[in-house]
LOTI-642294 format. One record per atom (N, C-alpha, C): residue number from 0; residue in three letters; atom name; y, z, x. Coordinates in steps of 0.001 Angstrom, whole numbers, plus 524288, in hexadecimal, padded with zeros to 5 digits. Example, Ala and Ser with C-alpha at 12.3 -4.5 7.8 and 13.67 -1.06 7.14 Angstrom:
<torvexs>
(0 ALA N (7E9C6 81E78 83386));
(0 ALA CA (7EE6C 81E78 8300C));
(0 ALA C (7F31C 81E78 83390));
(1 SER N (7F736 81BA8 83232));
(1 SER CA (7FBDC 81BE4 83566));
(1 SER C (8001E 81EBE 83264));
</torvexs>
This chain:
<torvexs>
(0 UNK N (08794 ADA66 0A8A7));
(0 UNK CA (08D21 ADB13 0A9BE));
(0 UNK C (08DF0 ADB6A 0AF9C));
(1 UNK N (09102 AD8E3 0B2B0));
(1 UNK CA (09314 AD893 0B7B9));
(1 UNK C (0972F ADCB8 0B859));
(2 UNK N (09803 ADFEC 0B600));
(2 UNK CA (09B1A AE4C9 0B5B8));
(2 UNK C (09966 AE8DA 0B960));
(3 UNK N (09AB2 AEA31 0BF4B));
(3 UNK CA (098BE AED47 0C241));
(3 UNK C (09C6F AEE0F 0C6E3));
(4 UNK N (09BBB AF2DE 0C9A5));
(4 UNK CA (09DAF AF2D6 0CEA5));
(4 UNK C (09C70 AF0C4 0D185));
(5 UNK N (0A0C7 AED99 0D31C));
(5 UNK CA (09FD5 AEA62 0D7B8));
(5 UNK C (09F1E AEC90 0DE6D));
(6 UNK N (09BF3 AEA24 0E04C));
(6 UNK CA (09938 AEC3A 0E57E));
(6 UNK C (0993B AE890 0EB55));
(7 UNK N (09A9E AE13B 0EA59));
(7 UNK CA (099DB ADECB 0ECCB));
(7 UNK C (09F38 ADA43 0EAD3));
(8 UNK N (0A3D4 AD9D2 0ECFC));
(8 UNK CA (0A816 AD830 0E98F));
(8 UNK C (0A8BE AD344 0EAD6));
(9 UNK N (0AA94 ACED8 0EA6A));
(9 UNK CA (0AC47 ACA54 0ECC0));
(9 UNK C (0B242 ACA4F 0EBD4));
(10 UNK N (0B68C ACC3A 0ED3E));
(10 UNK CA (0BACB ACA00 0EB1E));
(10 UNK C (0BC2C AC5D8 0EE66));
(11 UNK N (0C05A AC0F1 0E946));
(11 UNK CA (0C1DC ABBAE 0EB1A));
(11 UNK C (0C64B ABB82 0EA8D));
(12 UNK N (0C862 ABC1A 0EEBB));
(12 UNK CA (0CF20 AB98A 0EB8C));
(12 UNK C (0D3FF AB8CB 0F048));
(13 UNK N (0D476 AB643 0F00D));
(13 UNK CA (0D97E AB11C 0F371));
(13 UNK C (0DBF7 AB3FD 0F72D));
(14 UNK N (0DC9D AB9C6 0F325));
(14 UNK CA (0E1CB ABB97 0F691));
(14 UNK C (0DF99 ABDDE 0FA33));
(15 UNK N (0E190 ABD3F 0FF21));
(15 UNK CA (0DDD5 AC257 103F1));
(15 UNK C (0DD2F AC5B1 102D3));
(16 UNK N (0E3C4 AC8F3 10412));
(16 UNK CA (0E6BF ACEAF 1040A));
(16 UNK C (0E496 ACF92 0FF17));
(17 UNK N (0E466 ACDDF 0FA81));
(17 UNK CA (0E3EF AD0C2 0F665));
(17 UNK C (0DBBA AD335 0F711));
(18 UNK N (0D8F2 ACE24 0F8F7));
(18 UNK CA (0D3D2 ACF48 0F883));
(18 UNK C (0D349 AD1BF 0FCD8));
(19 UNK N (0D50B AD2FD 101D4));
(19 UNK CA (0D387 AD845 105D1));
(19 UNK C (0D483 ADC0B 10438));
(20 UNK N (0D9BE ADCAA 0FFC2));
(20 UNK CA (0D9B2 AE26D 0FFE9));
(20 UNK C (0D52C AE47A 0FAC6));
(21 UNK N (0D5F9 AE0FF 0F79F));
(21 UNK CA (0D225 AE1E2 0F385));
(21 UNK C (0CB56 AE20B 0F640));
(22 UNK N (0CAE3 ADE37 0F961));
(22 UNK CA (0C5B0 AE003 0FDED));
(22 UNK C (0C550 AE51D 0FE67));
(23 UNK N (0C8FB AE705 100A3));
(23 UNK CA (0C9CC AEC0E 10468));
(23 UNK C (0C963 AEFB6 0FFD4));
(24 UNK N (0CBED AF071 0FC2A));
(24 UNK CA (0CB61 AF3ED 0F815));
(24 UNK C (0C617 AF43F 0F575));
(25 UNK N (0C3FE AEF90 0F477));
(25 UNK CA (0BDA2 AF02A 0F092));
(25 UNK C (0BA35 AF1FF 0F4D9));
(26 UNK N (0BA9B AF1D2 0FBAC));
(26 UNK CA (0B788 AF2CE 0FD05));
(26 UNK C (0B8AF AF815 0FFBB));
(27 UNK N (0BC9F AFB4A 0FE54));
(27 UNK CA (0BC73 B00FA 0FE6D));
(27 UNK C (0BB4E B03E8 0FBA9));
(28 UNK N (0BA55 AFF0E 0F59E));
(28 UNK CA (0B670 B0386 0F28E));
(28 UNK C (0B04F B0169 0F2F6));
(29 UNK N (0AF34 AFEFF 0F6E2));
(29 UNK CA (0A82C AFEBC 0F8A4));
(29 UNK C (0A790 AF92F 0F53D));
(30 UNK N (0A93F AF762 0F573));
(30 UNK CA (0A68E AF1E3 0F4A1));
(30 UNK C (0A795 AED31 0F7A5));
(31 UNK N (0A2F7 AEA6D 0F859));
(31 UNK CA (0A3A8 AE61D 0FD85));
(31 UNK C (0A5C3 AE0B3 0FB8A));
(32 UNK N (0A971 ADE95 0FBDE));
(32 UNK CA (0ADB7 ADB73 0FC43));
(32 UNK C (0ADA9 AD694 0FE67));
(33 UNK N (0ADEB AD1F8 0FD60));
(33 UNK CA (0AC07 ACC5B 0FD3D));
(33 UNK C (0B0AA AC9AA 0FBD4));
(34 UNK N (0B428 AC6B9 0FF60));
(34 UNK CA (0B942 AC4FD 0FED7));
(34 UNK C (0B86D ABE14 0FD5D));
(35 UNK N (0B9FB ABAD1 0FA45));
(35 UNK CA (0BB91 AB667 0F9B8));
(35 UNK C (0C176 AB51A 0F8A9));
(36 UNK N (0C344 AB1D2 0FBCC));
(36 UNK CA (0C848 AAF34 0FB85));
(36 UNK C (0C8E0 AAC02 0F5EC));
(37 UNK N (0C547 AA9C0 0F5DC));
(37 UNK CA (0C543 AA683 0F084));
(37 UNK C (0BD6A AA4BF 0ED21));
(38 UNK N (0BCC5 AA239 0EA54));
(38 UNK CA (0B935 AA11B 0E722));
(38 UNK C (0B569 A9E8F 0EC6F));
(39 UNK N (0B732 A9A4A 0EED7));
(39 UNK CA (0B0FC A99AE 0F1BC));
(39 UNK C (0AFD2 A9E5C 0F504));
(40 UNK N (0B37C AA1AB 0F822));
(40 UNK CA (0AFF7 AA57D 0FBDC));
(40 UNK C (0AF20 AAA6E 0F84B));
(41 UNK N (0B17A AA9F9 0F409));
(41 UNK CA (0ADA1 AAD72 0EFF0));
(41 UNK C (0A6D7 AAC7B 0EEAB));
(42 UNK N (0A6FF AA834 0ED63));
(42 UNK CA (0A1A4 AA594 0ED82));
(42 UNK C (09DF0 AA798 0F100));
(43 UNK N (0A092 AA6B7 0F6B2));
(43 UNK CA (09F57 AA6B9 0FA9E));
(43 UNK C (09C15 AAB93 0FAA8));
(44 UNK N (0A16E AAED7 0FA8A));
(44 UNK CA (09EF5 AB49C 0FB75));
(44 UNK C (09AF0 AB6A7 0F5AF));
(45 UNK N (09B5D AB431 0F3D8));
(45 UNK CA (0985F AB68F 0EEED));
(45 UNK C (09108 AB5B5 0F13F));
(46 UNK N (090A4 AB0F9 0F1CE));
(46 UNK CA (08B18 AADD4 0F316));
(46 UNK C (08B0B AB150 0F9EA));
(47 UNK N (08E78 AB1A3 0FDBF));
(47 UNK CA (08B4A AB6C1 1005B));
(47 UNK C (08BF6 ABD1C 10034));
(48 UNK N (08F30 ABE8C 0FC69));
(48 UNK CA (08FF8 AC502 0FC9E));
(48 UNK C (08CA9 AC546 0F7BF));
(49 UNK N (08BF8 AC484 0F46D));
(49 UNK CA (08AC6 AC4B3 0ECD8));
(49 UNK C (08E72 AC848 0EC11));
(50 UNK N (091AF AC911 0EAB3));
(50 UNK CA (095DB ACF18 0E9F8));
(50 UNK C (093E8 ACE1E 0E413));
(51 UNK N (0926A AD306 0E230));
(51 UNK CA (093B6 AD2E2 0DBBD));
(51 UNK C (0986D AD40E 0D8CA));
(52 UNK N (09C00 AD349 0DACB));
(52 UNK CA (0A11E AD47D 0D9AE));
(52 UNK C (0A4E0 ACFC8 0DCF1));
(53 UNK N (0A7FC ACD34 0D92B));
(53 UNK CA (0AB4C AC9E0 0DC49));
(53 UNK C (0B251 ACB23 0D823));
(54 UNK N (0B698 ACABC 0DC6E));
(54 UNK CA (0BBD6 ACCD9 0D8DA));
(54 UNK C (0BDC0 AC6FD 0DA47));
(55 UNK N (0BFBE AC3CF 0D65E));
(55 UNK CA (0C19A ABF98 0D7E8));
(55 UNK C (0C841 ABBD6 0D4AF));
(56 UNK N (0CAFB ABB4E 0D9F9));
(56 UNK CA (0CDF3 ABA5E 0D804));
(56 UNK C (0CFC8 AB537 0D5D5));
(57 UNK N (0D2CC AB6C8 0D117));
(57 UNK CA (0D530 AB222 0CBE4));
(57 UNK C (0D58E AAC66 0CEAB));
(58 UNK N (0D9CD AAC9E 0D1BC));
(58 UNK CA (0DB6B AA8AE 0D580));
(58 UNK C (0DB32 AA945 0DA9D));
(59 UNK N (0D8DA AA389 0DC2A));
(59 UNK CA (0D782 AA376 0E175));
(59 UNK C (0D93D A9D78 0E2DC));
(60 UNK N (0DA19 A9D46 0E5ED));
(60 UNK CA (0D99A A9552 0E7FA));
(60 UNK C (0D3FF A9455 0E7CC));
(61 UNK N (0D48F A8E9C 0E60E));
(61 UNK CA (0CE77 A8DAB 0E543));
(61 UNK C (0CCA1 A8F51 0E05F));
(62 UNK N (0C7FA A8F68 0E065));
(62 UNK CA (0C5F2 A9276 0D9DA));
(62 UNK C (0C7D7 A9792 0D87E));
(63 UNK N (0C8F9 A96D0 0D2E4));
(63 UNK CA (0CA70 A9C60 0D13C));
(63 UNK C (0C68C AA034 0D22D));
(64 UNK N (0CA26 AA56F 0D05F));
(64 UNK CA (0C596 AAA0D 0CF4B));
(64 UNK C (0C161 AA9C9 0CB19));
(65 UNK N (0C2D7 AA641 0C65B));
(65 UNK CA (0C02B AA6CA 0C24D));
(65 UNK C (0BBE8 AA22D 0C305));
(66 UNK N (0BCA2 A9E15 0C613));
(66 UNK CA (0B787 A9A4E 0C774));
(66 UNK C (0B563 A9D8A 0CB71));
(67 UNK N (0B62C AA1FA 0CF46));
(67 UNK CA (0B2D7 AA577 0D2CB));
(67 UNK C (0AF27 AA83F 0CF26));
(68 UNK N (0B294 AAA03 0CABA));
(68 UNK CA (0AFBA AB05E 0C914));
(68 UNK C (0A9E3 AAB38 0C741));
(69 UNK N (0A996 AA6E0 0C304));
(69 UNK CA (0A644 AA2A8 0C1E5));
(69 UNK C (0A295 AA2DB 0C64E));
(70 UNK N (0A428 AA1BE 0CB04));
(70 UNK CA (09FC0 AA045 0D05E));
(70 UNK C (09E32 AA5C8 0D1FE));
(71 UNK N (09FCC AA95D 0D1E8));
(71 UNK CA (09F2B AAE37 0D3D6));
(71 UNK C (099F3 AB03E 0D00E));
(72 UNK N (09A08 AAF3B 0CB9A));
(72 UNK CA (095EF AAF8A 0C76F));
(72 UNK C (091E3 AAC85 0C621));
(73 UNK N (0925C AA8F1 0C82A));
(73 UNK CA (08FB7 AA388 0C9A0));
(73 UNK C (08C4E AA7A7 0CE49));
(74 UNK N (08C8F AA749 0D155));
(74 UNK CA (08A4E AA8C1 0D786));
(74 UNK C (0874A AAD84 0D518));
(75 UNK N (08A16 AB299 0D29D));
(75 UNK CA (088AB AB722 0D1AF));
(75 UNK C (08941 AB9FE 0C9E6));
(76 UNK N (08625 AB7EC 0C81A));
(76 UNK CA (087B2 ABADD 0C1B8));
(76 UNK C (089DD ABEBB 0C21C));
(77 UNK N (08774 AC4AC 0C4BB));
(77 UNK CA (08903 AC8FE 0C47B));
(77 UNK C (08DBF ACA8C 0C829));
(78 UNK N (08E90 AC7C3 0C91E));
(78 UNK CA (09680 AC959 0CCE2));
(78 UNK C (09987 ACA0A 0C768));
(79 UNK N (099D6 ACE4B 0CA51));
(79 UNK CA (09E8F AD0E9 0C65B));
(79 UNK C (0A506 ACF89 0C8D9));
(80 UNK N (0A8BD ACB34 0C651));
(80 UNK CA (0AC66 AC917 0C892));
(80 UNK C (0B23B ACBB9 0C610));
(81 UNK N (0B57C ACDD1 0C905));
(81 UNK CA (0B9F3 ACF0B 0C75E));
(81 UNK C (0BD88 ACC39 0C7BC));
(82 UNK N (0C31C AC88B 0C67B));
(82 UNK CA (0C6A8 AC4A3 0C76A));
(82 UNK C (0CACB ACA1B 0C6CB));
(83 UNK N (0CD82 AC65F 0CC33));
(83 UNK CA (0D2A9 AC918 0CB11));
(83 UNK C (0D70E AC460 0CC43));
(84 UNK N (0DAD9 AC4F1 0CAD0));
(84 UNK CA (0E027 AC164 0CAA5));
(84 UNK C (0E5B4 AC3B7 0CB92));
(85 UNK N (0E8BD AC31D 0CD27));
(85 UNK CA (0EF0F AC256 0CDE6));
(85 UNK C (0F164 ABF88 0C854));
(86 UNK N (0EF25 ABE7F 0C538));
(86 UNK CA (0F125 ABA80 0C258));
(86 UNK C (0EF9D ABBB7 0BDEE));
(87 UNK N (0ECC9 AC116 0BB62));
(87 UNK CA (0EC1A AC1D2 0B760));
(87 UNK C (0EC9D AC070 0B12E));
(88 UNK N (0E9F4 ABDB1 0AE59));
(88 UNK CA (0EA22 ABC70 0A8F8));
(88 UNK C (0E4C1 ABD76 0A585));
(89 UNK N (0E520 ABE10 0A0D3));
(89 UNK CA (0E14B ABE8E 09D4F));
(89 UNK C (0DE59 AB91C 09C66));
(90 UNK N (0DFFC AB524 09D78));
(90 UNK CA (0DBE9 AB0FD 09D11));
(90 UNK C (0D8E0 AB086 0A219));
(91 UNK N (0DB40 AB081 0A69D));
(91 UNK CA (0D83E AB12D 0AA68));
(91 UNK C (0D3AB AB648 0AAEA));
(92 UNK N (0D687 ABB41 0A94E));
(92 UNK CA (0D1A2 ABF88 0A8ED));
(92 UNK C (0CD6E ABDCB 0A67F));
(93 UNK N (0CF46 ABAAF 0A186));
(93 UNK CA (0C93F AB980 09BDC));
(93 UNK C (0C734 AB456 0A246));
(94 UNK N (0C8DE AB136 0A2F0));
(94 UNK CA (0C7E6 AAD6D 0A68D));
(94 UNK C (0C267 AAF6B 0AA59));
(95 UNK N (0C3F2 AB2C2 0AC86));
(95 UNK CA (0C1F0 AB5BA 0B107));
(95 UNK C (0BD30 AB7D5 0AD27));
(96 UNK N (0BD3F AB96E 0AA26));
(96 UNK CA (0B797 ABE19 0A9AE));
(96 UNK C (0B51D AB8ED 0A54D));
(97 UNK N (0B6D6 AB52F 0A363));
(97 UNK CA (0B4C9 AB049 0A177));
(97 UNK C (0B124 AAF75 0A5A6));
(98 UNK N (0B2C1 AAF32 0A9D4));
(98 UNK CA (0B07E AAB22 0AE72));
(98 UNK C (0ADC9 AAEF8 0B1F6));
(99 UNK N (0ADA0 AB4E0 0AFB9));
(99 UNK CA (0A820 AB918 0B139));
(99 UNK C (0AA4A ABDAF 0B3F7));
(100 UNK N (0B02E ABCBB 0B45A));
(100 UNK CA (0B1CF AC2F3 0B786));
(100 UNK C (0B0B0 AC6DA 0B4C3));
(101 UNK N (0B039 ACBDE 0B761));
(101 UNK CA (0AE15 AD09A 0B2E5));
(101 UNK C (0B489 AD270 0B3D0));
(102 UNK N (0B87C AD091 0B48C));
(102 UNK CA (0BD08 AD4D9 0B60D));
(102 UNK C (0C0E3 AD021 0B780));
(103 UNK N (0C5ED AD13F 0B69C));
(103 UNK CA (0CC5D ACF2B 0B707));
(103 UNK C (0CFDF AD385 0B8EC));
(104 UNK N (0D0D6 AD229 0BD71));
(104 UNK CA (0D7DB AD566 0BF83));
(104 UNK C (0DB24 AD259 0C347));
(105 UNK N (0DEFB AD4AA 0BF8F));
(105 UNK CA (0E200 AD28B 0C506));
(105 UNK C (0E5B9 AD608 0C772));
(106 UNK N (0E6B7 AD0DC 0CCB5));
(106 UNK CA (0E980 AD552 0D0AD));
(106 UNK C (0EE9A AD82C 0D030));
(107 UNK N (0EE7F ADB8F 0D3D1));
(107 UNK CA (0EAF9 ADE44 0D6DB));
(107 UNK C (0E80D AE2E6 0D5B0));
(108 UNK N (0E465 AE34E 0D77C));
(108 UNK CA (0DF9D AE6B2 0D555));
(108 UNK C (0DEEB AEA03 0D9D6));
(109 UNK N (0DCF9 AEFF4 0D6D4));
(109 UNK CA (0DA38 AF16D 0DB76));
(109 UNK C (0D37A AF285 0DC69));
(110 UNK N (0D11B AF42B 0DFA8));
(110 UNK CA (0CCAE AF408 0E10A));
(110 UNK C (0CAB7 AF5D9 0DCD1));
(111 UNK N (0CB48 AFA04 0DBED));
(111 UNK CA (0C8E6 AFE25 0D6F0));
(111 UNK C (0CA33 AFB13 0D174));
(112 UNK N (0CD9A AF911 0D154));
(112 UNK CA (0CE5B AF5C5 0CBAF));
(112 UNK C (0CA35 AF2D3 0CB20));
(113 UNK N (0CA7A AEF7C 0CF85));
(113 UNK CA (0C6FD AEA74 0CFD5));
(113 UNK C (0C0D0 AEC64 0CFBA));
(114 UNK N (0BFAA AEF4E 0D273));
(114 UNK CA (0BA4E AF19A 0D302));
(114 UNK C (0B6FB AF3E6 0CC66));
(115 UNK N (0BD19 AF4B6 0C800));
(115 UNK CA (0B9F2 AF8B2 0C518));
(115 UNK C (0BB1D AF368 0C08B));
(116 UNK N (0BE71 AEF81 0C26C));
(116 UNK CA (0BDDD AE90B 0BFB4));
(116 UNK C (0B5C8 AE86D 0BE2A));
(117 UNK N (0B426 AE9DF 0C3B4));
(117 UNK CA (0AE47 AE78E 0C203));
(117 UNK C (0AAF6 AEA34 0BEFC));
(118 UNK N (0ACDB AEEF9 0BEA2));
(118 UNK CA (0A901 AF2D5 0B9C8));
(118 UNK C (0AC9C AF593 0B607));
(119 UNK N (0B108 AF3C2 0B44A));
(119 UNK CA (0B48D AF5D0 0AFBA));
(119 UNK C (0B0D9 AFA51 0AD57));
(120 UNK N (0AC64 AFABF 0AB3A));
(120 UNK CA (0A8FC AFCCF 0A7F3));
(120 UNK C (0A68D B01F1 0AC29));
(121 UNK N (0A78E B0021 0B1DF));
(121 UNK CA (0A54F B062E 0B479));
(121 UNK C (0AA4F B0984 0B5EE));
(122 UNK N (0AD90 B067C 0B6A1));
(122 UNK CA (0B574 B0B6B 0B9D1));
(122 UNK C (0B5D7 B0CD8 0B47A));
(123 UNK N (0B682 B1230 0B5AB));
(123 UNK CA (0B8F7 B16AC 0B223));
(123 UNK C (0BE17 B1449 0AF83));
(124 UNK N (0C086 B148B 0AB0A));
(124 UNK CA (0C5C7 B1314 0A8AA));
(124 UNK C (0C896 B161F 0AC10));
(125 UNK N (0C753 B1AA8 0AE2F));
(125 UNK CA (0CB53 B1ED8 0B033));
(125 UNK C (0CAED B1DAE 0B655));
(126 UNK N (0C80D B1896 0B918));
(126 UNK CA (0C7A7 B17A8 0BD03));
(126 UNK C (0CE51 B1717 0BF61));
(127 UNK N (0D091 B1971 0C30B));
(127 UNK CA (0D5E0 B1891 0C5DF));
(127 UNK C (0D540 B12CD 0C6E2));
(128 UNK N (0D8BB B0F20 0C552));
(128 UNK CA (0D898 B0862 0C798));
(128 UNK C (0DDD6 B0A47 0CAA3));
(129 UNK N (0DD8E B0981 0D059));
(129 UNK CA (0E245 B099F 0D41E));
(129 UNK C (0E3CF B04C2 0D319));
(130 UNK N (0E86A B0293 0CFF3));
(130 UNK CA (0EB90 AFF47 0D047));
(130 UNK C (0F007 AFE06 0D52B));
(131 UNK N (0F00E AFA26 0D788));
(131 UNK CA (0F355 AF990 0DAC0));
(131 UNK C (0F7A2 AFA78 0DB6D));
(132 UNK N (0FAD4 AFB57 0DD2F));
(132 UNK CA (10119 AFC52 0DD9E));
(132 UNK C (10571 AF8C7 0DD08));
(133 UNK N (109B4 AFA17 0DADF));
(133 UNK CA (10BB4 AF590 0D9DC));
(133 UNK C (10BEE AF339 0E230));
(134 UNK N (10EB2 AF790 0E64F));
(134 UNK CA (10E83 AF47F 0EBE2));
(134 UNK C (1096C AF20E 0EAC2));
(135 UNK N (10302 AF190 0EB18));
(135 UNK CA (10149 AF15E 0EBE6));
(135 UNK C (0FFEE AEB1C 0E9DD));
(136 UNK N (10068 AEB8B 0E468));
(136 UNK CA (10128 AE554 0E37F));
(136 UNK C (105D2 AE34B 0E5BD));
(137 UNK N (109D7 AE4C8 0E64C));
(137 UNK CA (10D2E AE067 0E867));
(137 UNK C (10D1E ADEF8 0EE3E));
(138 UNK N (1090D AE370 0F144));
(138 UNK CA (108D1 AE121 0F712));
(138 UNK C (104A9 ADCAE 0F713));
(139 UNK N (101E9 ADD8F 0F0E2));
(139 UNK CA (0FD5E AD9A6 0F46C));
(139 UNK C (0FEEF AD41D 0F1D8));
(140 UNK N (10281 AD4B2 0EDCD));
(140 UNK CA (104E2 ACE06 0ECCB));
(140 UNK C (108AD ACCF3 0F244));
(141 UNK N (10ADA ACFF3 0F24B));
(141 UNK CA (10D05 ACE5B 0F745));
(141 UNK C (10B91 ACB26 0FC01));
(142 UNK N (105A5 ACF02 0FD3F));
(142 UNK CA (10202 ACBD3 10052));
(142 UNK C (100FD AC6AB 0FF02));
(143 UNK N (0FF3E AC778 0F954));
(143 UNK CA (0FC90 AC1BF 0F6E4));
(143 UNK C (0FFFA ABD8F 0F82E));
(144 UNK N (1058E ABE59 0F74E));
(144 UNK CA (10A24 ABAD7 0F844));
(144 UNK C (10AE7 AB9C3 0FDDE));
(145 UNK N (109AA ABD27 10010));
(145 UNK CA (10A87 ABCD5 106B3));
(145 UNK C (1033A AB969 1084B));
(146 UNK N (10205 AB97C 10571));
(146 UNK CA (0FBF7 AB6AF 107F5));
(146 UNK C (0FB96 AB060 104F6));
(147 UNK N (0FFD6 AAECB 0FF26));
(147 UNK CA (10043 AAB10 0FEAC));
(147 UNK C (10448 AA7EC 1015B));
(148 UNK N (10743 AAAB2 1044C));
(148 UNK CA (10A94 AA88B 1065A));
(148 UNK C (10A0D AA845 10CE3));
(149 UNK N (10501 AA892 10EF3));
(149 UNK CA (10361 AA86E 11353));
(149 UNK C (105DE AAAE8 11816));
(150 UNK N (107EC AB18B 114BD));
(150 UNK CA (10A0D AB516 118AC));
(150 UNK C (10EEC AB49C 1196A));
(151 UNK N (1110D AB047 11822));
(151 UNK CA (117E5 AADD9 11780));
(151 UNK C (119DB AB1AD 11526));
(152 UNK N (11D78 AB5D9 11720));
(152 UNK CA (11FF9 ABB79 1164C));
(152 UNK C (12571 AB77D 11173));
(153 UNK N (127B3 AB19A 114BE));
(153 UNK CA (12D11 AAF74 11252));
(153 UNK C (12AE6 AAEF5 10CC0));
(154 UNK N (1267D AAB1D 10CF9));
(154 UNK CA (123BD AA970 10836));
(154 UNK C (121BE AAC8A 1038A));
(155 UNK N (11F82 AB0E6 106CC));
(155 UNK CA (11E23 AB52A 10280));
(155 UNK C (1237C AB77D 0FF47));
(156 UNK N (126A0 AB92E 10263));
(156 UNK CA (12ABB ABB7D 10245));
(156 UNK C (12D27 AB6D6 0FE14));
(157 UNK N (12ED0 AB34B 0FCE4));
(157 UNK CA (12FC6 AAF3D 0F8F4));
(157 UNK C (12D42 AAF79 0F4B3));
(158 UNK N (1272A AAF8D 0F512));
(158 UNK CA (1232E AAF42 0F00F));
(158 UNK C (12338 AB5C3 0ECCA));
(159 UNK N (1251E ABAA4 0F025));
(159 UNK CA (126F6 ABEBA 0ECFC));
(159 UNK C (12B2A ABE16 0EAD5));
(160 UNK N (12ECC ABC69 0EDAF));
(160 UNK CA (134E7 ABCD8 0EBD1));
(160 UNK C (136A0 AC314 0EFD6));
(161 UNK N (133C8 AC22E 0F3B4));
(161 UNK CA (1394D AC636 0F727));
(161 UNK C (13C29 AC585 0FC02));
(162 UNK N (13D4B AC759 0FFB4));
(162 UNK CA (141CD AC5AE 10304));
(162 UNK C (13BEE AC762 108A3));
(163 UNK N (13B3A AC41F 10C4B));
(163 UNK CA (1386F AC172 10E7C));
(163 UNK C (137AD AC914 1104A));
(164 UNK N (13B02 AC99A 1134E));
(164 UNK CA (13B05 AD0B8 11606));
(164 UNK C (13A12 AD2D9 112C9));
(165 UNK N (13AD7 AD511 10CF2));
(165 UNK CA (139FE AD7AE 10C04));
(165 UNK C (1337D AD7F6 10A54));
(166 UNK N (1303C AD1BD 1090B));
(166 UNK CA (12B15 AD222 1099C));
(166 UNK C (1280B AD4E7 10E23));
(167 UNK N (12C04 AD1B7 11354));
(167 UNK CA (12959 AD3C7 117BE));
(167 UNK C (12986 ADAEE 11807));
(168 UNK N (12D0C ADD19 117F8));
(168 UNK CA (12CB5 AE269 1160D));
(168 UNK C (1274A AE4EB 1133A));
(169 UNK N (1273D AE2BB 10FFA));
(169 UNK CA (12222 AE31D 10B92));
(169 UNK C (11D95 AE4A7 10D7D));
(170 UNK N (11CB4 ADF9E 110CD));
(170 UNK CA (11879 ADD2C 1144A));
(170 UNK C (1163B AE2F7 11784));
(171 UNK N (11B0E AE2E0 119E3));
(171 UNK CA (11BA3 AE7CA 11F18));
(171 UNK C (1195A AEC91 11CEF));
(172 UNK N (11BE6 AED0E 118E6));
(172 UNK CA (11B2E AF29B 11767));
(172 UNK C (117B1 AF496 112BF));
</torvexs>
């Protein structure tokens, strides 16, 4: 069973803002942290870090998450792989652990959720899962929207549906 605490992580996934802060969080609880943008510099980093632990996300440009978690297992049997998604469904979850994930969530997650994703069978039921806040998810779609829209405050401000200032407000504060 690949069921264990993870110690050496690879997370992959598109979004910056979303993977620094999630960086920053797994590695304040002591574990060393291995960033890919997408499926080849996952590879990448897999063949020089070995992380036994990789968190990888659903959708990416380029190859999906679910042809990564395949190569990621390919390279390493015992990586224990978690998928997470924005886009949550039950065929995609069966999808994902078909194709070898030990674990399905989606966003947004927090560190401690995700961490006790890799050993369900060792976190206490009575373990506290700090769920995010509702501000807390909506600043970081915000971001997400402000990073697909290449920082364009007019553009973003359109793809929410609010009045251009009152995003910028947001932003500020």
């Amino acid at each position: 069973m690949r069921e264990r605490m993870p110690q050496r992580v690879l997370l992959c996934d598109d979004d910056a803002t979303f993977r620094r802060r999630l960086k920053g969080s797994l590695s304040r609880l002591g574990l060393e942290v291995f960033e890919a943008e997408n499926a080849e510099d996952a590879l990448r980093a897999q063949s020089q870090y070995n992380p036994d632990s990789a968190v990888v996300d659903l959708r990416m440009p380029g190859q999906s998450g679910l042809w990564l978690v395949g190569e990621l297992l390919k390279g390493n049997p015992r990586i224990s792989i978690v998928v997470l998604t924005g886009f949550g469904s039950i065929a995609t979850a069966l999808e994902a652990v078909r194709c070898g994930a030990i674990n399905y969530l989606t966003k947004p997650v927090s560190a401690e959720h995700l961490v006790a994703a890799f050993a369900p069978d060792r976190v206490s039921p009575q373990t506290p899962i700090q769920m995010p806040s509702l501000a807390e998810v909506e600043a970081e779609y915000v971001q997400r929207v402000l990073s697909e829209c290449d920082g364009n405050v007019t553009q973003s401000a359109k793809v929410l549906g609010v009045h251009r200032r009152s995003l910028q407000r947001k932003l500020r504060g």
